[in-house]
C-alpha positions as CSV (number, residue, x, y, z in Angstrom):
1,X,-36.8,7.7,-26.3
2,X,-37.5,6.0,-29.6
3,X,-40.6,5.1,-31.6
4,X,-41.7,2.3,-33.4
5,X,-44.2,1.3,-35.8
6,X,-46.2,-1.6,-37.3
7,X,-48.1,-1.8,-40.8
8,X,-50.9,-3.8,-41.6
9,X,-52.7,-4.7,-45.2
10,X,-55.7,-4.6,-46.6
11,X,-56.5,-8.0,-47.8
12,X,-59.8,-7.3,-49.6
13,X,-60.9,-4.2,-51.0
14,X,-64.1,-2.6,-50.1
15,X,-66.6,-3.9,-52.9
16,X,-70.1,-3.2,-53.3
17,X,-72.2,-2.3,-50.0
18,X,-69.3,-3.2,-47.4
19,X,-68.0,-1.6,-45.2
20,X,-64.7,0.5,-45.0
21,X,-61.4,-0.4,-43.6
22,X,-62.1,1.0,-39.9
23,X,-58.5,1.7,-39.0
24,X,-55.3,3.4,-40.6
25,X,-53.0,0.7,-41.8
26,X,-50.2,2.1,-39.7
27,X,-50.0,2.5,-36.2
28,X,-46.9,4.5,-34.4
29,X,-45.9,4.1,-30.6
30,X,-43.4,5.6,-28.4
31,X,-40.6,3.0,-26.8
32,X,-37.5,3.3,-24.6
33,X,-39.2,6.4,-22.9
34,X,-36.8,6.0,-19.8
35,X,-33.3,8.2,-19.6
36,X,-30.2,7.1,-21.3
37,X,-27.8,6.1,-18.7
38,X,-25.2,7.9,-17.7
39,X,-21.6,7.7,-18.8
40,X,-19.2,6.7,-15.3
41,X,-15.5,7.1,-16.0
42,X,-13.1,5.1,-14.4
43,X,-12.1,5.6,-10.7
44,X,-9.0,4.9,-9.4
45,X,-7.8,4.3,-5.6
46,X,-5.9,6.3,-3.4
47,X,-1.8,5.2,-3.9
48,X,-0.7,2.7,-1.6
49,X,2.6,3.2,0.5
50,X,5.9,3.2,-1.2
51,X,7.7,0.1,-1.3
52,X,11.2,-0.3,-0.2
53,X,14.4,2.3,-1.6
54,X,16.6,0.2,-4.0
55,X,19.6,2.2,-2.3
56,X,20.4,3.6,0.8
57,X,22.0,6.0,-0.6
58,X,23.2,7.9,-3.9
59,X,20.0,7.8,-4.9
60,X,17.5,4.9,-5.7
61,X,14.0,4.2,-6.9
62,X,10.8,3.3,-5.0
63,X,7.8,2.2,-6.4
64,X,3.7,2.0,-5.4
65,X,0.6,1.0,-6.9
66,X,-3.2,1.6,-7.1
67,X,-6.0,-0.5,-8.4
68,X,-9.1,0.2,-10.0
69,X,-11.9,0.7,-8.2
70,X,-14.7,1.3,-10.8
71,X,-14.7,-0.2,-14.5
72,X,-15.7,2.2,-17.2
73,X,-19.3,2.1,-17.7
74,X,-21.7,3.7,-21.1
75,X,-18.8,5.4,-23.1
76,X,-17.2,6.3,-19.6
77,X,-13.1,7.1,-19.6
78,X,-11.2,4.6,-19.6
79,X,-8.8,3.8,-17.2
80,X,-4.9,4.0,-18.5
81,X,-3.2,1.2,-17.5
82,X,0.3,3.4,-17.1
83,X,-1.6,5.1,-14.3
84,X,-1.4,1.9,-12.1
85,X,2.4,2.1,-10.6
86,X,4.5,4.8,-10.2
87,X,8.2,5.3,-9.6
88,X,9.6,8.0,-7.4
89,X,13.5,8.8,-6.8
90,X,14.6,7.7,-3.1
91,X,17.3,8.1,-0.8
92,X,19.5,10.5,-2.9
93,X,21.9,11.9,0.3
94,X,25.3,10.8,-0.5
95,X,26.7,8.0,1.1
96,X,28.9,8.4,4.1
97,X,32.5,6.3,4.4
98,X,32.1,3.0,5.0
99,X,34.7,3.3,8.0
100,X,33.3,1.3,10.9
101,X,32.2,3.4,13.2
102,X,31.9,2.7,17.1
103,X,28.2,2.6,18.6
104,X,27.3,1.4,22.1
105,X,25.3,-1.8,22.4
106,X,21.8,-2.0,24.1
107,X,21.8,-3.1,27.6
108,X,22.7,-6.8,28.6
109,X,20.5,-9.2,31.0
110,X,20.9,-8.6,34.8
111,X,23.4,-10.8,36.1
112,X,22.1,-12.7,39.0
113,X,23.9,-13.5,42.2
114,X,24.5,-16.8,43.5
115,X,23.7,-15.8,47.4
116,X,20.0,-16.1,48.5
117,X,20.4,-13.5,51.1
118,X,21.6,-10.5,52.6
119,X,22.5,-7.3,50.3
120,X,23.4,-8.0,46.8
121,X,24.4,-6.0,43.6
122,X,23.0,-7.1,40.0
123,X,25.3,-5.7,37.2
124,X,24.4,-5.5,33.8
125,X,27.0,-4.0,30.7
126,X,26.4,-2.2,27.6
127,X,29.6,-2.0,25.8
128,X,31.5,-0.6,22.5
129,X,31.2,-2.4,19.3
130,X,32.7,-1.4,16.0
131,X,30.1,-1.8,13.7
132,X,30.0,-1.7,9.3
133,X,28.0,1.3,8.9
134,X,26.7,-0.6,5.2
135,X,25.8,-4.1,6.3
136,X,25.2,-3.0,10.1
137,X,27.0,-5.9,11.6
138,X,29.5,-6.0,14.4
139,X,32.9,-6.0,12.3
140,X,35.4,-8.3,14.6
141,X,38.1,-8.7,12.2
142,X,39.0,-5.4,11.9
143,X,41.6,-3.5,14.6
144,X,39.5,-1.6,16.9
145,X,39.5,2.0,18.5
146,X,36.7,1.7,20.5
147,X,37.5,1.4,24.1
148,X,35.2,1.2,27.7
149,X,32.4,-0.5,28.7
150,X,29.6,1.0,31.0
151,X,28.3,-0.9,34.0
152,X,24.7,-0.5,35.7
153,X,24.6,-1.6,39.6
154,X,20.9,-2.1,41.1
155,X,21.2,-2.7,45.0
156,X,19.2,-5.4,45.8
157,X,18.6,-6.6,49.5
158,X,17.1,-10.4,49.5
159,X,16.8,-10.7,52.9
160,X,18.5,-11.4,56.5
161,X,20.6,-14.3,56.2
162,X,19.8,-16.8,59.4
């Protein structure tokens, strides 16, 4: 806390049978008598994910971010603004041939039957495609090695026929 203070003057001087100037001329009080307030550094959040790898492979860079959560408050730290992203390496395995390679497809519909009735078989196929390893699309200009399909049979009994 602090003090002030306030003066006063005497106007007239005691003369004859007067009286006395009662009170001193300056008067003294205490102020701001409640605590200082604290200093509050900055706060930062918790980093958010990692975005997306620049490369698949060879090695790239990644990046993430945090905000601020509290402002500096009283003479508290400051926050560094460098401390808001961050870079990190990513990816750094080598990268593989870019030979297509062959990989099975998923499973196609069930292919339905034209009869209405009696014992029936629904098919459905996965088969072989040759695929770009780098873009991950089918690759149907090149010549291909991949050979065979694979068939899946369900037994399906739809009723007696009349």
């Amino acid at each position: 806390g602090g003090q002030r203070w306030r003066g006063r003057e005497v106007v007239q001087e005691l003369r004859g049978s007067g009286q006395p100037c009662a009170n001193a001329t300056k008067e003294v009080t205490p102020c701001n008598q409640f605590p200082c307030k604290a200093p509050v550094d900055c706060k930062w959040s918790d980093w958010g994910q990692w975005g997306a790898c620049s490369a698949d492979c060879d090695g790239g860079q990644r990046s993430r971010t945090r905000e601020i959560l509290v402002e500096p408050l009283n003479g508290g730290a400051p926050c560094d603004a460098v401390s808001s992203s961050e870079i990190g390496p990513c990816n750094r395995q080598p990268c593989k041939s870019h030979d297509p390679v062959c990989v099975w497809s998923d499973w196609g519909e069930w292919q339905r039957s034209d009869q209405t009735c009696g014992k029936v078989e629904q098919k459905r196929v996965k088969t072989l495609q040759l695929i770009d390893p780098t873009t991950k699309l089918e690759v149907t200009t090149a010549a291909s090695n991949c050979e065979g399909d694979v068939h899946e049979v369900y037994p399906v009994n739809l009723g007696e026929c009349e």
